[in-house]
C-alpha positions as CSV (number, residue, x, y, z in Angstrom):
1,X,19.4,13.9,-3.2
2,X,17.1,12.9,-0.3
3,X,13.8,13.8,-0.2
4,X,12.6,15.6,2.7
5,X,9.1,16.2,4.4
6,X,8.0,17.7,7.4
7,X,7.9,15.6,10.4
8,X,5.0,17.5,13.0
9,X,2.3,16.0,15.1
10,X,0.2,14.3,12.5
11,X,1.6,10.8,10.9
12,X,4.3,10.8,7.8
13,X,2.2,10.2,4.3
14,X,3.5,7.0,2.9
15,X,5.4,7.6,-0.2
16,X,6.1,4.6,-2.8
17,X,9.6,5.7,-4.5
18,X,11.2,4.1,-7.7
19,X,14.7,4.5,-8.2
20,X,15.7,3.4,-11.9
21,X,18.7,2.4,-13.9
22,X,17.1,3.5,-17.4
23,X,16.4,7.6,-17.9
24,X,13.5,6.9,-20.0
25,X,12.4,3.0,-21.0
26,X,11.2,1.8,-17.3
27,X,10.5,5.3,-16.2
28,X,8.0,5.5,-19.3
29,X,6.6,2.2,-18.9
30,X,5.7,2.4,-15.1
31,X,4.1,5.9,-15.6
32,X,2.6,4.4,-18.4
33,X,0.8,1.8,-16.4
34,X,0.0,4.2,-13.9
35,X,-1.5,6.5,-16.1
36,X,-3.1,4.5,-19.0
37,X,-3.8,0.8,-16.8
38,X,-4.7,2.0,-13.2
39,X,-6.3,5.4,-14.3
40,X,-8.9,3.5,-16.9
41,X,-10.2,1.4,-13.3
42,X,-10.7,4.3,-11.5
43,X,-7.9,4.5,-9.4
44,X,-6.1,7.2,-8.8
45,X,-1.8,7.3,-8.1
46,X,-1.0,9.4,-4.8
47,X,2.4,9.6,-3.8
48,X,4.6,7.4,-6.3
49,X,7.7,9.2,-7.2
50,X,9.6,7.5,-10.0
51,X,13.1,9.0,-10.9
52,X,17.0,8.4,-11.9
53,X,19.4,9.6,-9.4
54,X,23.1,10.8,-10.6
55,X,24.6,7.4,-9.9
56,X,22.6,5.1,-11.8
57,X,24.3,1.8,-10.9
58,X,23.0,-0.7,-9.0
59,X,24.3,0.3,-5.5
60,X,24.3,3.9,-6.5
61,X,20.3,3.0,-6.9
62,X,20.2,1.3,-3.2
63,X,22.2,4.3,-2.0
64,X,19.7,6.7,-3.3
65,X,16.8,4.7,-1.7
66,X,18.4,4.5,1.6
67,X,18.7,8.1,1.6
68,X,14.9,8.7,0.7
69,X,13.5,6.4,2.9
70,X,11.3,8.1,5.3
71,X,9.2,6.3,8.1
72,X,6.6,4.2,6.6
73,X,7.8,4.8,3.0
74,X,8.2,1.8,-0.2
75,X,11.4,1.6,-1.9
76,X,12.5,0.0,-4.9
77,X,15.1,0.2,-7.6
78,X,15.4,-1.2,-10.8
79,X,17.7,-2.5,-12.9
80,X,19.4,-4.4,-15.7
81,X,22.3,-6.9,-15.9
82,X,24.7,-4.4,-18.0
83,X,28.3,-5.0,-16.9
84,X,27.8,-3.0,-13.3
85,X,29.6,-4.2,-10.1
86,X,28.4,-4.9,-7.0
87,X,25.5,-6.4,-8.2
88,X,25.4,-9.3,-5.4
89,X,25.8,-6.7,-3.0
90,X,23.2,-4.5,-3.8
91,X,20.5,-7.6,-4.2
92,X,22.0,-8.5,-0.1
93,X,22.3,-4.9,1.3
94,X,18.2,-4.5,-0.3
95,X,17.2,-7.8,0.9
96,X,18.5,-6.5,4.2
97,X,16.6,-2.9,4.3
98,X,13.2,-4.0,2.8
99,X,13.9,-2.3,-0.4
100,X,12.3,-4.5,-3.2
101,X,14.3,-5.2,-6.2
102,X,13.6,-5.6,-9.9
103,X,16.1,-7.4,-11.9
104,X,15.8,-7.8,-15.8
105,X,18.7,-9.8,-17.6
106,X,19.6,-8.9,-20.3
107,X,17.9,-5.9,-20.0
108,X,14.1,-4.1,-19.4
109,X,13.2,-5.3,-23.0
110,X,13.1,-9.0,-21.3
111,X,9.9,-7.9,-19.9
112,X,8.9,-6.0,-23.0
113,X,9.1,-9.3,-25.2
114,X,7.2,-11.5,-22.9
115,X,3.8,-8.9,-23.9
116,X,4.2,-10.5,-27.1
117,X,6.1,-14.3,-26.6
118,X,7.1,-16.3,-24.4
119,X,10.9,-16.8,-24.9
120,X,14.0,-18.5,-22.8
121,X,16.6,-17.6,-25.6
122,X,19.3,-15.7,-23.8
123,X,20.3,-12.8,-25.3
124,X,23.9,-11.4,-25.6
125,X,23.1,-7.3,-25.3
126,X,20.1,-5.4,-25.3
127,X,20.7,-4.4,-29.2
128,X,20.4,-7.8,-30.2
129,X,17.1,-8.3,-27.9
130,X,16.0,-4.6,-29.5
131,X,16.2,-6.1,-32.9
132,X,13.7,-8.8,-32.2
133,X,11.0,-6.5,-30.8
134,X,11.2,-4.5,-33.7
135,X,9.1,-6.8,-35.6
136,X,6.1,-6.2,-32.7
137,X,6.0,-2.5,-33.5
138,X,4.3,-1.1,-36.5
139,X,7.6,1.6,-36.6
140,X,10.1,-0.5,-35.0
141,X,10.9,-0.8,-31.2
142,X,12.0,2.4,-29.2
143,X,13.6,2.5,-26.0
144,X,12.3,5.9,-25.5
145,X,8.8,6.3,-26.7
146,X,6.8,8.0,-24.4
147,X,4.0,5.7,-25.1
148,X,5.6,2.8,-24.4
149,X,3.4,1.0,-22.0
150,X,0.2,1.8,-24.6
151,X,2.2,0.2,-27.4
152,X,3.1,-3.1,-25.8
153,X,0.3,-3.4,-23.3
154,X,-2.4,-3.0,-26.1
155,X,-5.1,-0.9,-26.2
156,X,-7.3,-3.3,-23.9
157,X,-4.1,-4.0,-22.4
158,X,-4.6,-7.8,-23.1
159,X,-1.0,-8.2,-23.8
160,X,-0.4,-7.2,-20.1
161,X,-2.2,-10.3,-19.0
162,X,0.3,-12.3,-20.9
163,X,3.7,-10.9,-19.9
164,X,2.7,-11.3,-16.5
165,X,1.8,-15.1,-17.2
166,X,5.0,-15.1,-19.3
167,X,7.5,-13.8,-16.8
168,X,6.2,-16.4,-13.9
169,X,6.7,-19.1,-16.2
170,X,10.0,-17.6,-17.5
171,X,11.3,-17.0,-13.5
172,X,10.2,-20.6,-12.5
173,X,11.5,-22.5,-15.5
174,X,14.9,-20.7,-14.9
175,X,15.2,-21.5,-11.2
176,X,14.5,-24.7,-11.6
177,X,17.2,-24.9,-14.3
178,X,20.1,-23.4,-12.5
179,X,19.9,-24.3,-8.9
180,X,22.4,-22.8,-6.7
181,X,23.0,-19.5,-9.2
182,X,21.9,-16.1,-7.7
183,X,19.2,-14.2,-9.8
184,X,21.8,-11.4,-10.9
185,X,23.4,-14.5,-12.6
186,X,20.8,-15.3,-14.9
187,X,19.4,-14.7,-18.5
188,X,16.8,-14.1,-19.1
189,X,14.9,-13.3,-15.8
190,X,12.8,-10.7,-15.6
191,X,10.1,-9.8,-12.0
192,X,8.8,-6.5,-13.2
193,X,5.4,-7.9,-12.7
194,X,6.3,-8.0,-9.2
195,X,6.5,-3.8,-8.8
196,X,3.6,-3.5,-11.0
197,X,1.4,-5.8,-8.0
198,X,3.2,-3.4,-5.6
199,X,1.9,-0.1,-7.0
200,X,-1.4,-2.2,-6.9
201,X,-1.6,-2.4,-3.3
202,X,0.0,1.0,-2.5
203,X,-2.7,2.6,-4.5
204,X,-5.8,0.4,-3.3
205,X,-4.3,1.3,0.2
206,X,-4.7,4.8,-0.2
207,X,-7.5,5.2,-2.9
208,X,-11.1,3.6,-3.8
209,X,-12.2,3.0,-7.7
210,X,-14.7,5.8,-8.4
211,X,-16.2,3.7,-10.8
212,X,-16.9,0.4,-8.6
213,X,-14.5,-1.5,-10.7
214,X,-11.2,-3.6,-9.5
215,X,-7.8,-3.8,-10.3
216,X,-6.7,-6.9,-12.2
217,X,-6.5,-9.9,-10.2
218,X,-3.1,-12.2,-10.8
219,X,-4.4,-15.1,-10.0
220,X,-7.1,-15.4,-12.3
C-alpha cells in the first residue's frame, strides 16, 4: 500500500524505506543493527521504515517502492536469488528509478556467514547454507530469531567488521571471475554492507551522536 504524508508549505521529511523479500531474517537483522550498532554510538534512527509488502518478489518489491516513493525519499528492496522471475528486470527498472538494490545469492545467510568466514563455496539452497551456520550458534542457526543481528555481530560487534571486509572481497573476487554475467547470475554474492553504509548516512544526515562518538568508518 503507499504510504502517504501531507504535502503543505513546509518541505516533505525524508523517509529511508526498506522493502524486503524475507518476513523476518533481514527485517530482524537491519532493525537489529539499527537498534543494537547505531543506538550504542549515540545515534538515533528517524524515519526508516522497514517492511514486506503482499507481493514479495522481486518486482513486486520495486513495485512497492515505486509506489512509496515520495519527494526526497530513499528506497531500497532486498532480496535473494530463490527461483523468482524477472529478476533482470527489476535490477534495470531500480537502476533506472534510484532505488538501491541488495542482492544475496543464495540467500540472506551469504551475508550471515561471512561474520564468521570468508567463503566462495556456492551453495545449492538456503537449507544447505543454514546447515553450515549452525555450527556458529551455540543453539543452532535461526532464520527467525529476533536477536539475530546480536548473535552474529557479537557483542562488541567485532564480527561486523569482518563480514563487511568479507563481502568486498567476496563481490570483487566474483566479478573478476565471471566477466560479462549480471550480479542476479551469481553465487555467492552478497552487498548488504552496502544498505548498512546507507542507513549510515541517512541517519548522520538527520541526527548528531549525543555521546561525541562516530559511526564506524569502512575504510579503516
Amino acid at each position: 500500500m503507499a504510504r502517504q504524508r501531507k504535502v503543505g508549505k513546509r518541505s516533505i521529511r525524508p523517509v529511508m524505506h526498506i522493502f524486503t523479500e524475507g518476513e523476518r531474517t533481514e527485517i530482524n537483522y537491519v532493525r537489529g543493527y539499527i537498534n543494537s550498532y547505531l543506538r550504542s554510538r549515540g545515534y538515533t534512527a528517524h524515519d526508516i521504515i522497514i517492511e514486506q509488502p503482499n507481493d514479495s518478489s522481486p518486482f513486486g518489491l520495486l513495485t512497492a517502492a515505486r509506489q512509496s516513493r515520495l519527494p526526497m525519499d530513499e528506497m531500497w528492496i532486498v532480496f535473494d536469488c530463490d527461483q523468482h522471475p524477472h529478476k533482470p528486470e527489476t535490477f534495470k527498472g531500480a537502476m533506472e528509478d534510484g532505488i538501491g538494490v541488495v542482492f544475496s545469492s543464495i540467500s540472506f545467510e551469504t551475508w550471515i556467514l561471512l561474520h564468521f568466514t570468508y567463503s566462495t563455496r556456492a551453495y545449492a539452497s538456503c537449507v544447505d547454507l543454514m546447515k553450515v551456520l549452525d555450527k556458529y550458534y551455540p543453539n543452532g542457526y535461526d532464520k527467525a530469531m529476533n536477536n539475530l543481528f546480536e548473535e552474529t555481530a557479537g557483542a562488541d560487534h567485532s564480527r561486523l567488521v569482518t563480514a563487511i571486509a568479507n563481502a568486498k572481497r567476496l563481490n570483487r573476487e566474483m566479478l573478476k571471475v565471471n566477466v560479462g554475467k549480471a550480479i542476479c547470475e551469481l553465487n555467492p554474492y552478497t552487498n548488504v554492507h552496502e544498505l548498512l553504509a546507507a542507513i549510515d548516512a541517512f541517519i548522520i544526515k538527520k541526527s548528531k551522536p549525543k555521546n561525541g562518538s562516530r559511526i564506524f568508518d569502512r575504510n579503516e
